[in-house]
Z-matrix of the N, CA and C atoms (Angstrom, degrees):
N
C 1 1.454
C 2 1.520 1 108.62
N 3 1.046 2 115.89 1 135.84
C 4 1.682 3 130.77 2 -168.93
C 5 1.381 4 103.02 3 -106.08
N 6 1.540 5 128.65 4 131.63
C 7 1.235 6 128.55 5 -174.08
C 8 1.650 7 112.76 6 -52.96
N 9 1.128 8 102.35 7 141.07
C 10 1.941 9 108.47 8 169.34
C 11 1.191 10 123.11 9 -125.37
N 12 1.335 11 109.83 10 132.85
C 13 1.686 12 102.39 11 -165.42
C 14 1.450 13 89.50 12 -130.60
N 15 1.487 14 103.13 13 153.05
C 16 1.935 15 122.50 14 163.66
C 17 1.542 16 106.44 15 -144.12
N 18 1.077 17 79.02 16 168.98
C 19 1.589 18 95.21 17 -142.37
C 20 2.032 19 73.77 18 -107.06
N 21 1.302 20 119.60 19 155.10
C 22 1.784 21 136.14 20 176.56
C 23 1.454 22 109.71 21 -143.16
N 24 0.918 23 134.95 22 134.60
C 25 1.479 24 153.34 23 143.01
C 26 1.463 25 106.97 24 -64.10
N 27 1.352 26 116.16 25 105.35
C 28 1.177 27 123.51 26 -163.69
C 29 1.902 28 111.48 27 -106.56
N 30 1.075 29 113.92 28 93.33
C 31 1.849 30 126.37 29 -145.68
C 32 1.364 31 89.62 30 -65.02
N 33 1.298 32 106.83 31 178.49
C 34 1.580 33 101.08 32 -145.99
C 35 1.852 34 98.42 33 -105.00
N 36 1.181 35 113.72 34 5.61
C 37 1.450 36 112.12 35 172.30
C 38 1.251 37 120.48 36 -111.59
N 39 1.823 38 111.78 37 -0.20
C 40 1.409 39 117.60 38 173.09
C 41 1.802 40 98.69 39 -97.42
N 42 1.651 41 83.02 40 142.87
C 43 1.676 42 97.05 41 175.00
C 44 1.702 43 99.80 42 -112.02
N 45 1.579 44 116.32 43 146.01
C 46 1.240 45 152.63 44 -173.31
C 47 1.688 46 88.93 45 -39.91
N 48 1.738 47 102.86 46 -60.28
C 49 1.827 48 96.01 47 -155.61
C 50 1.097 49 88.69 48 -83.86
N 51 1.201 50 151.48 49 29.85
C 52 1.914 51 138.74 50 163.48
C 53 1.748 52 84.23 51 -108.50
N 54 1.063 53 149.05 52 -11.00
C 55 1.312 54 132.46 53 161.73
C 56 1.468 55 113.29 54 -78.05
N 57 1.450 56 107.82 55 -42.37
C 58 1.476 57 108.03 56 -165.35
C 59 1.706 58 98.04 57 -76.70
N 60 1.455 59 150.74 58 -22.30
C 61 1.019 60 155.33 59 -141.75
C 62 1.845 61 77.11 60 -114.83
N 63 1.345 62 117.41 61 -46.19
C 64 1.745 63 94.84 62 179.52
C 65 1.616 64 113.17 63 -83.82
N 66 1.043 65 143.57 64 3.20
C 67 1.274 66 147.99 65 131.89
C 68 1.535 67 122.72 66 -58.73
N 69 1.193 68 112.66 67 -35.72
C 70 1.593 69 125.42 68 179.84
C 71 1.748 70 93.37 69 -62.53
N 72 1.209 71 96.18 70 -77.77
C 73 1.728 72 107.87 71 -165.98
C 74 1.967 73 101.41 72 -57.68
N 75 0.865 74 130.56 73 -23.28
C 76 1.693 75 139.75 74 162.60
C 77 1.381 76 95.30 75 -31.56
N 78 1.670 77 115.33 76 -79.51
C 79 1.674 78 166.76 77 178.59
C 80 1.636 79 84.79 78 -24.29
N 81 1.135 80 105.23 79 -81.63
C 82 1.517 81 106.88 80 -168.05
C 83 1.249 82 126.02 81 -82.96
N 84 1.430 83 115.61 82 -35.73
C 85 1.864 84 121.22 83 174.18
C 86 1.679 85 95.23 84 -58.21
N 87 1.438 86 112.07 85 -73.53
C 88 1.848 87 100.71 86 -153.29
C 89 1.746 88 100.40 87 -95.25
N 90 1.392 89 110.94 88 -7.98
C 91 1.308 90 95.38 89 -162.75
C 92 2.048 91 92.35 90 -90.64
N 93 1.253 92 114.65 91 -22.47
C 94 1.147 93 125.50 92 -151.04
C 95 1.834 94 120.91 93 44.51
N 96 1.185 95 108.20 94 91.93
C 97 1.520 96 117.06 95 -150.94
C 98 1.488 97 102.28 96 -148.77
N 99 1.146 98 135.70 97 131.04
C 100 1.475 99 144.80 98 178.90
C 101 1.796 100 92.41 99 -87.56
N 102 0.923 101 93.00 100 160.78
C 103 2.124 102 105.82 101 -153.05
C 104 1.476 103 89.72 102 -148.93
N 105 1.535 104 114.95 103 151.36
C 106 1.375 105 132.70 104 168.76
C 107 1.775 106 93.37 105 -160.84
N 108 1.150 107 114.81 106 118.64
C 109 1.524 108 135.62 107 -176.95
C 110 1.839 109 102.97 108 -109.84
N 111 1.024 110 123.72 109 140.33
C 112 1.435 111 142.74 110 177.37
C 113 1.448 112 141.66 111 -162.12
N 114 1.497 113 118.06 112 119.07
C 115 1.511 114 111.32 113 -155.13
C 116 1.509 115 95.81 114 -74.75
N 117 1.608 116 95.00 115 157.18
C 118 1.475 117 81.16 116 170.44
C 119 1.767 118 99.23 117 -141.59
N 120 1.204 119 153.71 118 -147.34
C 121 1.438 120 163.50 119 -161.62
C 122 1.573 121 92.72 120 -65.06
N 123 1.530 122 130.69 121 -70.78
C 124 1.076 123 145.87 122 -137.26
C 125 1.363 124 120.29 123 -117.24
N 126 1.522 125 95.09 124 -1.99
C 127 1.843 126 104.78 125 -160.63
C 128 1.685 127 113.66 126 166.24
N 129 1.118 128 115.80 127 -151.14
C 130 1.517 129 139.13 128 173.37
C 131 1.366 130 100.69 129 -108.88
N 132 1.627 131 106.09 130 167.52
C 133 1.693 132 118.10 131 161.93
C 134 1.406 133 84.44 132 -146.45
N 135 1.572 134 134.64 133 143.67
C 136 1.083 135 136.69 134 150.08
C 137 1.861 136 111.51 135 -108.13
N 138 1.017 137 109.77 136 145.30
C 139 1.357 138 105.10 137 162.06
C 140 1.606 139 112.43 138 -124.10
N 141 1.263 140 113.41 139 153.08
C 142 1.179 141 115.16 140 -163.77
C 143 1.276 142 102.44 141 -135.47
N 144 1.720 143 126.76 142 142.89
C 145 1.605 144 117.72 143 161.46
C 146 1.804 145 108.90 144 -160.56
N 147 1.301 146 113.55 145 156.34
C 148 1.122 147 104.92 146 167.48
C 149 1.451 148 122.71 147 -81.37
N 150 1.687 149 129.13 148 157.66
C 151 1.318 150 126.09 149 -149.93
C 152 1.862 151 90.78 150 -73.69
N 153 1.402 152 114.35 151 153.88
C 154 1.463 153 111.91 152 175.27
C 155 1.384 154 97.78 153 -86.68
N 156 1.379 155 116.17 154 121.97
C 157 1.429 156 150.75 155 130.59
C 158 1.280 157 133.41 156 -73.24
N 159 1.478 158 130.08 157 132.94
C 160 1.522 159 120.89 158 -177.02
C 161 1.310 160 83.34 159 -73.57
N 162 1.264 161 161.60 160 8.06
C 163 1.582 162 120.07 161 175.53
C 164 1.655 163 102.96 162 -103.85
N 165 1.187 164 110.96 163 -34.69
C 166 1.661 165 112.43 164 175.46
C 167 1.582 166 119.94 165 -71.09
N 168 1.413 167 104.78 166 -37.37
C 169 1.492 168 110.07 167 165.58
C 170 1.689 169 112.01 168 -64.35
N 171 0.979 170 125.97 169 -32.17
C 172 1.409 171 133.83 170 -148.60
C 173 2.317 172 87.92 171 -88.12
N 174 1.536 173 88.50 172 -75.59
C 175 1.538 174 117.03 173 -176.45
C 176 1.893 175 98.89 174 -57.03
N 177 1.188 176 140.14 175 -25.39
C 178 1.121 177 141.58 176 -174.67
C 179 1.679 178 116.59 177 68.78
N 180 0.998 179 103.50 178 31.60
C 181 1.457 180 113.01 179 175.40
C 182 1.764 181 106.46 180 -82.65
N 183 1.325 182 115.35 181 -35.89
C 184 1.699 183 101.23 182 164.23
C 185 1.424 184 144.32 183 -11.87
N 186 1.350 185 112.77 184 89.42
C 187 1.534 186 97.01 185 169.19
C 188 1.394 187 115.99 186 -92.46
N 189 1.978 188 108.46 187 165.82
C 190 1.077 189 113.83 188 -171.76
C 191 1.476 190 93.27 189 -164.82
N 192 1.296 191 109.23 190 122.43
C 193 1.791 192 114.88 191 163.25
C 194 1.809 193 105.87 192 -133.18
N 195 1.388 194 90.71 193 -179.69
C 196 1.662 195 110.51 194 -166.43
C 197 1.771 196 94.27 195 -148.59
N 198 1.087 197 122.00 196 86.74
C 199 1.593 198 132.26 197 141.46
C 200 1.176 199 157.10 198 -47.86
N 201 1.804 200 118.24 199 52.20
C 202 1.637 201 93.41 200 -152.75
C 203 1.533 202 98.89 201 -110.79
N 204 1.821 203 83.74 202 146.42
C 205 1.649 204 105.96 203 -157.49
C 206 2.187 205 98.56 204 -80.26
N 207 1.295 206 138.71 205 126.28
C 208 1.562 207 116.06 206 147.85
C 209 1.231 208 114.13 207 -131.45
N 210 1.251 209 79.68 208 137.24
C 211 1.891 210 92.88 209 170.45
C 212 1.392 211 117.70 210 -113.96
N 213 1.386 212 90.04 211 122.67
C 214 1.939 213 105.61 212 168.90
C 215 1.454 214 104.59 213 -97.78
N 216 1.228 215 132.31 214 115.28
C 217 1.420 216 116.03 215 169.80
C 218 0.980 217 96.57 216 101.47
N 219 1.936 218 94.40 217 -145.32
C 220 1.370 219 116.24 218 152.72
C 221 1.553 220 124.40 219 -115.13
N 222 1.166 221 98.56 220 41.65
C 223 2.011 222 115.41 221 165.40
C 224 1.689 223 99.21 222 -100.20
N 225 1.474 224 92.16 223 120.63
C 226 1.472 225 78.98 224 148.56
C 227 1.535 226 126.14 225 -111.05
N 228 0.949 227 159.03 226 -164.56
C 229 1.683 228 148.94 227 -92.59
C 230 1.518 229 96.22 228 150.20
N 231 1.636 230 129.38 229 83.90
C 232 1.315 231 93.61 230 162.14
C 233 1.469 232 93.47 231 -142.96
N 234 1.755 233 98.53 232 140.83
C 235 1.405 234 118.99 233 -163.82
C 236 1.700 235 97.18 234 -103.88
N 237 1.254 236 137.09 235 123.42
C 238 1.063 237 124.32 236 148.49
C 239 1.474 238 128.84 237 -98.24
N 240 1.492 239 131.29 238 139.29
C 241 1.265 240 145.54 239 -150.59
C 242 1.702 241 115.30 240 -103.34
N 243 1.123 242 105.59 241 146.68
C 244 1.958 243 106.64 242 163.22
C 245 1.485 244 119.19 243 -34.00
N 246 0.795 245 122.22 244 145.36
C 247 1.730 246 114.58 245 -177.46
C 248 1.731 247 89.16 246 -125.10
N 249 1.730 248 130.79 247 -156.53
C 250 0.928 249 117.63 248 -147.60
C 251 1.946 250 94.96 249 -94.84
N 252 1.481 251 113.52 250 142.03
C 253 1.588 252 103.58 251 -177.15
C 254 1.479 253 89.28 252 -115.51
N 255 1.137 254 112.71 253 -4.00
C 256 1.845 255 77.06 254 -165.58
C 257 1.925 256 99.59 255 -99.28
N 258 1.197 257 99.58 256 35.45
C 259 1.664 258 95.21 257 158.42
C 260 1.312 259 112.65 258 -125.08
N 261 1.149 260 113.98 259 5.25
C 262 1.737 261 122.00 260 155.72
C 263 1.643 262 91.80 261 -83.51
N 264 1.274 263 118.07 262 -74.75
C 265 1.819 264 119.68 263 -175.96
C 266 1.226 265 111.86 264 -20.82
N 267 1.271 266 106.97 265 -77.15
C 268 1.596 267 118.75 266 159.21
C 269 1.431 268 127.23 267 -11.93
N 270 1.074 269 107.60 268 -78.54
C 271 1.176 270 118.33 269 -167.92
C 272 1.658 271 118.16 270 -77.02
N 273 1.521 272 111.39 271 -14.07
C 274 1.341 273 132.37 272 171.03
C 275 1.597 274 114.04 273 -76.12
N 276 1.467 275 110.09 274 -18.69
C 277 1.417 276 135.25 275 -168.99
C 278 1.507 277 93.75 276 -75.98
N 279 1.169 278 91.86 277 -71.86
C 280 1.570 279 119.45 278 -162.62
C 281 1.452 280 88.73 279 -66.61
N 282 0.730 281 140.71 280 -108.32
C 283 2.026 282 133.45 281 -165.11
C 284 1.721 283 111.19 282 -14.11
N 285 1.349 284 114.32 283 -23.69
C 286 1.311 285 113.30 284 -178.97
C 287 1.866 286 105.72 285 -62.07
N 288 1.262 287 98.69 286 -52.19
C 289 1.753 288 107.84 287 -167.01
C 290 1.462 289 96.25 288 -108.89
N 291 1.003 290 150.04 289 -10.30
C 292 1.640 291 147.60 290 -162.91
C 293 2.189 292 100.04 291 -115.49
N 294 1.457 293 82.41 292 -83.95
C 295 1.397 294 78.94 293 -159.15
C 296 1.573 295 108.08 294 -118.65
N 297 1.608 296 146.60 295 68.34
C 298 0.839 297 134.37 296 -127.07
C 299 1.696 298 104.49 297 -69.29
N 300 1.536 299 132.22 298 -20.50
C 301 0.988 300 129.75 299 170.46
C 302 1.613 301 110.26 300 -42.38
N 303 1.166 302 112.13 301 -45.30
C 304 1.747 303 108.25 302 -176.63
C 305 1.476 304 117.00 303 -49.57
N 306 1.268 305 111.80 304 -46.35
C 307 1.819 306 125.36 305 168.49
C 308 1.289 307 87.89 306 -29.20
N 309 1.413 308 129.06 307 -74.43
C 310 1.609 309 130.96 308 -137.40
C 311 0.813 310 90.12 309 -75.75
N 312 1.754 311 142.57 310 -47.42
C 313 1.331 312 123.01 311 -158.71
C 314 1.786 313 116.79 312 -91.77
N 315 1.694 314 112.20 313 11.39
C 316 1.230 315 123.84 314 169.54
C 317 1.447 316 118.42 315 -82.07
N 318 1.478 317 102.37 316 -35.84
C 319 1.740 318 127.39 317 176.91
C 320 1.317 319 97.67 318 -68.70
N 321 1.293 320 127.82 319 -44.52
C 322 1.363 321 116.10 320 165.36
C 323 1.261 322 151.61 321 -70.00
N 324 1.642 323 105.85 322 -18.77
C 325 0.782 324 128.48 323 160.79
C 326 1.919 325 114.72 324 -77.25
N 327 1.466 326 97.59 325 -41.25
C 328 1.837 327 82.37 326 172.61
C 329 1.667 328 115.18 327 -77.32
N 330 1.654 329 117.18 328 -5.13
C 331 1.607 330 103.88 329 170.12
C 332 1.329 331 101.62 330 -86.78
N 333 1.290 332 139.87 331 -12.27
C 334 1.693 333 127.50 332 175.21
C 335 1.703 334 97.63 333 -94.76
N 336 0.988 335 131.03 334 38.47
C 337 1.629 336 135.22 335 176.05
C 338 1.394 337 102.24 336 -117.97
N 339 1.435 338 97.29 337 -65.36
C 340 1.601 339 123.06 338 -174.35
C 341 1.754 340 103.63 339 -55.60
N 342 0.912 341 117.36 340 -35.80
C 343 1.811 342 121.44 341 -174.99
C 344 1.583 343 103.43 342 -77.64
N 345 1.568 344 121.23 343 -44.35
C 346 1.320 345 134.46 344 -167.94
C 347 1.914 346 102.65 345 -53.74
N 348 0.837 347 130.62 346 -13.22
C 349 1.705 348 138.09 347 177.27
C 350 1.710 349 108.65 348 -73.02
N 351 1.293 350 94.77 349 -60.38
C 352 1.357 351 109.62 350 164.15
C 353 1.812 352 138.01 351 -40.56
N 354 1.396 353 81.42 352 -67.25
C 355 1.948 354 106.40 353 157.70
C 356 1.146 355 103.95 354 -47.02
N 357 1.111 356 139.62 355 -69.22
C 358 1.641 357 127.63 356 -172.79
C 359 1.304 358 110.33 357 -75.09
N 360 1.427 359 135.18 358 -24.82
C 361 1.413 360 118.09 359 -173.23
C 362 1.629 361 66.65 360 -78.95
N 363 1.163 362 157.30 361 -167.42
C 364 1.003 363 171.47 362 -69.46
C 365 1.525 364 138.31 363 -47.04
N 366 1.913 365 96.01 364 -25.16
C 367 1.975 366 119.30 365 133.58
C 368 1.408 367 113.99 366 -52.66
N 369 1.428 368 129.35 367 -45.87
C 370 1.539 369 121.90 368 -176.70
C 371 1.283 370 110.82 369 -53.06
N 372 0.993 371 85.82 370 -61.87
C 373 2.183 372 100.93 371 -162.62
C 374 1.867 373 107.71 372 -66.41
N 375 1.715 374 112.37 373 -25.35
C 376 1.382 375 104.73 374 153.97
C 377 1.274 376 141.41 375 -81.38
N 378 1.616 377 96.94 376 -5.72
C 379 1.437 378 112.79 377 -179.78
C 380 1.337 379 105.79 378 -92.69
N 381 1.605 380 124.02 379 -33.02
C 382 1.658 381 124.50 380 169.33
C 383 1.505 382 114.98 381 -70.89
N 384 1.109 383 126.39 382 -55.20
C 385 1.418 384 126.07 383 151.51
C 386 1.543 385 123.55 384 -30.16
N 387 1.358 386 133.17 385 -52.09
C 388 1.269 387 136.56 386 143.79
C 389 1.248 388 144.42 387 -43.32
N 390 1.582 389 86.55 388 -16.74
C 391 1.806 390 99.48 389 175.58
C 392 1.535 391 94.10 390 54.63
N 393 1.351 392 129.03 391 46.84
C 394 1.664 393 130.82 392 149.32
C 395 1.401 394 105.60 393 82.92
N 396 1.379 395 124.34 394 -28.57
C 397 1.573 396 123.60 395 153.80
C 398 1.283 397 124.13 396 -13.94
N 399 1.449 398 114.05 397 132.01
C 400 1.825 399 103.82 398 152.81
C 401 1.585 400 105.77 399 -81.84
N 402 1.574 401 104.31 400 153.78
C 403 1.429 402 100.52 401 174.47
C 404 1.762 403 99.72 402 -139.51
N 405 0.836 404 100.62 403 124.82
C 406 1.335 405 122.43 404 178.72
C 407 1.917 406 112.87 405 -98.38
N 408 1.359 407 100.01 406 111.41
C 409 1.730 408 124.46 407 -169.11
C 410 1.253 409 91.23 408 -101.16
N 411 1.167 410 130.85 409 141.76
C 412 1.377 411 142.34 410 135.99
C 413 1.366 412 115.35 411 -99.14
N 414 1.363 413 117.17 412 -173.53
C 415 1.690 414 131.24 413 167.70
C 416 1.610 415 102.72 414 -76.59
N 417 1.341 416 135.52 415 -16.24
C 418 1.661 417 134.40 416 164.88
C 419 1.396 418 93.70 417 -91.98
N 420 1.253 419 154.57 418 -5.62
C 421 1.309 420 133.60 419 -171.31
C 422 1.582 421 109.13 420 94.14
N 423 1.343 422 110.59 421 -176.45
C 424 2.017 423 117.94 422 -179.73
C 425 1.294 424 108.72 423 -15.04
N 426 0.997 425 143.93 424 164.67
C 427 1.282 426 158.71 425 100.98
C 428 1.485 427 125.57 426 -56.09
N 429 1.595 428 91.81 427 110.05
C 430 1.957 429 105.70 428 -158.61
C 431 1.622 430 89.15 429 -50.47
N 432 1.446 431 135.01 430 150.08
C 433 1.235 432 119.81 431 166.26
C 434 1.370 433 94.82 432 -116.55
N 435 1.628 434 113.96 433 143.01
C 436 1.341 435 154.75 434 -177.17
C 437 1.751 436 105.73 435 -28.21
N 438 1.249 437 103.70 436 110.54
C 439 1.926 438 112.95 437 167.75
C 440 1.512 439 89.18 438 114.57
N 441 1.570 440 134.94 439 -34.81
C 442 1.246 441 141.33 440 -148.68
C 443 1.757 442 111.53 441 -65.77
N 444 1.167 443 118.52 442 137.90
C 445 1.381 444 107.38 443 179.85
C 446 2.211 445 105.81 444 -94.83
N 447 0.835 446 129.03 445 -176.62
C 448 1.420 447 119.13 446 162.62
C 449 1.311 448 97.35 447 -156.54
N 450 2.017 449 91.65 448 150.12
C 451 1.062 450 116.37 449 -149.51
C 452 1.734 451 88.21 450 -82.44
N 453 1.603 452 118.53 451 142.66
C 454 2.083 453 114.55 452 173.03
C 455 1.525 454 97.66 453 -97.48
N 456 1.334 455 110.21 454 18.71
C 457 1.356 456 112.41 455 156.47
C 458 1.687 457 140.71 456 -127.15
N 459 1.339 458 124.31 457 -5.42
C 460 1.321 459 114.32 458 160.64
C 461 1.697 460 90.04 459 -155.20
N 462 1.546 461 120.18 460 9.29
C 463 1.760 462 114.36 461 152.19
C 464 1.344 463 104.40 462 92.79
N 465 1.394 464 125.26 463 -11.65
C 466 1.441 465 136.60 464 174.39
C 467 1.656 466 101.37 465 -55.02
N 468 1.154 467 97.49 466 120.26
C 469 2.173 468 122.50 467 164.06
C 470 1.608 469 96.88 468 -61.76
N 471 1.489 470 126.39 469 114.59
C 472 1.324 471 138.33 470 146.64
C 473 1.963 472 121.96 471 -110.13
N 474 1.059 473 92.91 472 155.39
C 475 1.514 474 98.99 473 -178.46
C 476 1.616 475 107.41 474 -57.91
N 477 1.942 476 109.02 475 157.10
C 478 1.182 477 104.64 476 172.56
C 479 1.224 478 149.75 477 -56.07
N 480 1.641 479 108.39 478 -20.85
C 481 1.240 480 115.54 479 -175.46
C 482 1.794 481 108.21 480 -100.86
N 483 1.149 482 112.32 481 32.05
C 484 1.903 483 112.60 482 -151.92
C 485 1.737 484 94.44 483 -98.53
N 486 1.196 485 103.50 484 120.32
C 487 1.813 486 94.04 485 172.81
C 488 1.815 487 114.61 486 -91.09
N 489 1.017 488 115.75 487 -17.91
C 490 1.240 489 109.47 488 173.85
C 491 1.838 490 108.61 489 -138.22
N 492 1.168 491 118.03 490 143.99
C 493 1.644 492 134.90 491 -173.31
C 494 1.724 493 109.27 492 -57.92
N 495 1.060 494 81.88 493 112.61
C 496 2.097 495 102.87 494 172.20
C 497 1.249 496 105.21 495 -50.57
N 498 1.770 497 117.83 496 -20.78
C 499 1.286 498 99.30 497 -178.49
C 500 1.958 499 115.42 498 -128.66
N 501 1.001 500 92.59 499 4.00
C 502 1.644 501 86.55 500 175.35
C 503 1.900 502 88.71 501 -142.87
N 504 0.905 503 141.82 502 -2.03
C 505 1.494 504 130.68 503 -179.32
C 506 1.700 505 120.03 504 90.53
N 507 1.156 506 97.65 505 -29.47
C 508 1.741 507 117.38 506 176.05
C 509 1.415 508 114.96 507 -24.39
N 510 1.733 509 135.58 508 109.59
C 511 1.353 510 118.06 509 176.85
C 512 1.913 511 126.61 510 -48.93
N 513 1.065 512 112.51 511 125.00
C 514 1.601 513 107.72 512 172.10
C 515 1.563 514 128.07 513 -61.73
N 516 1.530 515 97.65 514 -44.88
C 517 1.262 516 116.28 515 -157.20
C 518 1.872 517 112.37 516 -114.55
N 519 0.811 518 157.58 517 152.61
C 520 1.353 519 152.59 518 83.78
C 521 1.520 520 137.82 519 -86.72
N 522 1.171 521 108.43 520 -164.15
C 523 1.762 522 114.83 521 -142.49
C 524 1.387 523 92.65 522 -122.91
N 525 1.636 524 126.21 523 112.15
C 526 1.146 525 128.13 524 157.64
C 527 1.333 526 133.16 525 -42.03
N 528 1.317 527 134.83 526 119.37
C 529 1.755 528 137.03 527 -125.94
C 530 1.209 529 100.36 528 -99.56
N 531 1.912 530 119.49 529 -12.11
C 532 1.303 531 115.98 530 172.36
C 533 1.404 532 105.18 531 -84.49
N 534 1.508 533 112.67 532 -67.54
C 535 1.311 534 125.43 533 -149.72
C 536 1.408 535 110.20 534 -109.86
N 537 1.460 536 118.90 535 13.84
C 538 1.315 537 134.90 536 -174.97
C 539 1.678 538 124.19 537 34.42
N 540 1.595 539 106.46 538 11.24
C 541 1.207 540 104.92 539 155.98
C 542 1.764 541 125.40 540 -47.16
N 543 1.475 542 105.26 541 139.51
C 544 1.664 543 114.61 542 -178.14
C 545 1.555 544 110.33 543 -65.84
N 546 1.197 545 117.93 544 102.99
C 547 1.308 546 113.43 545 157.73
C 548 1.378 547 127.37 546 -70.51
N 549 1.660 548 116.00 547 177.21
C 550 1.619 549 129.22 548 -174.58
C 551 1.341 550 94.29 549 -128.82
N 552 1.417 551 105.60 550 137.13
C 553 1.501 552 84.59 551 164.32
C 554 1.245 553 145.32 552 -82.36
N 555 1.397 554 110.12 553 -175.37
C 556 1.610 555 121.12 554 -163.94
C 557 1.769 556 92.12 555 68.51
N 558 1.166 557 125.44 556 1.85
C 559 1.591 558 80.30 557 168.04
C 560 1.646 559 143.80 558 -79.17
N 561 0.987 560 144.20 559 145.75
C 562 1.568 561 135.18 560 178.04
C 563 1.047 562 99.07 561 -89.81
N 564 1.160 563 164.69 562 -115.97
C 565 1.661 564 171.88 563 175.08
C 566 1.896 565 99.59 564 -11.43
N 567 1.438 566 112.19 565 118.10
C 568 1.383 567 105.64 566 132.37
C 569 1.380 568 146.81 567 -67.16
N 570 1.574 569 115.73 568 117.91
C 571 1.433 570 141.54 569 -151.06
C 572 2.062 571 91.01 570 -47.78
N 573 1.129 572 100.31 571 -64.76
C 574 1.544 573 115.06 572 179.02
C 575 1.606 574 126.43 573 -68.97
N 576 1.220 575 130.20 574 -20.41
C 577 1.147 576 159.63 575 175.83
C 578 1.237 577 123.03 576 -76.79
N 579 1.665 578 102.01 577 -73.62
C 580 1.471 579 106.16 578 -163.43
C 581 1.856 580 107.21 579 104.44
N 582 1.253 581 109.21 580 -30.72
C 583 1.214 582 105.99 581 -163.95
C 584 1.632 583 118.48 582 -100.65
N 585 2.020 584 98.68 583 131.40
C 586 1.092 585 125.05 584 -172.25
C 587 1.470 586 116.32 585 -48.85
N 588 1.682 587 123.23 586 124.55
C 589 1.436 588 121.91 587 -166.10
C 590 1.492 589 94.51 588 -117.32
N 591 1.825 590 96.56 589 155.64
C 592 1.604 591 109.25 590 179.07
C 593 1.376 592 95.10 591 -72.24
């Protein structure tokens, strides 16, 4: 694997180590990978690998990358590096005359290597877009987060006390016609009332 670098526009409310910490946690949540992150002159370098096991060392299923993050400006720069090959080599060696199953599971191991470049350029750019946030997707979309009102008109999360949407203008709130308690919307019942709304 030959180093690959892309180049990010790094928005002006995301900071460098909330990218490298969402690449870190990438590394270890799905990749299951022991991580060591370090600033250096220009940026970060992370290195990343899975723990050595005789069966991954042996079978060549091991991953291993080297990430280093720089920022000039507001570009960021991030090159990711070879991680370890010669336990795919290895182990591609050895399956030839030993165990030929190992071959296959070295080839497999170098197509989940070869993809891993990708996967993280694709943590960066959700982590700059996120402004360093976790964001949690479901099959309905966002997850309303807790106190949040939402807009029944373009779905935008505003604060609790917000009468009209930060992002399309849309009213949030009105005033129950008996008892002029503040409603939320979608409600049918006034909270204070009792009484059934059109």
């Amino acid at each position: 694997m030959a180093n690959e670098s892309r180049a990010f526009r790094l928005l002006p409310n995301v900071k460098l180590e909330d990218v490298v910490k969402s690449v870190e946690s990438y590394c270890q949540i799905d990749k299951h990978m022991e991580t060591q992150a370090s600033p250096t002159t220009d940026g970060f370098i992370l290195q990343a690998s899975q723990a050595k096991d005789g069966w991954k060392t042996i079978s060549g299923t091991r991953l291993a990358i080297t990430v280093h993050f720089m920022l000039v400006n507001d570009v960021l720069t991030v090159t990711i590096g070879e991680g370890q090959w010669s336990d795919k080599i290895g182990a591609g060696a050895i399956g030839l005359f030993v165990a030929w199953p190992l071959a296959i599971s070295a080839g497999f191991g170098a197509i989940q290597q070869r993809k891993l470049p990708a996967e993280i350029f694709a943590v960066v750019e959700k982590a700059i877009y996120t402004g360093g946030q976790q964001v949690v997707i479901n099959g309905a979309g966002p997850v309303l987060q807790e106190g949040k009102i939402l807009c029944p008109n373009c779905k935008t999360q505003n604060t609790p006390n917000s009468k009209f949407c930060l992002n399309c203008g849309s009213p949030l709130s009105a005033d129950c016609p008996d008892c002029g308690f503040h409603l939320v919307p979608g409600a049918r019942f006034c909270p204070g009332c009792g009484k059934k709304l059109d």
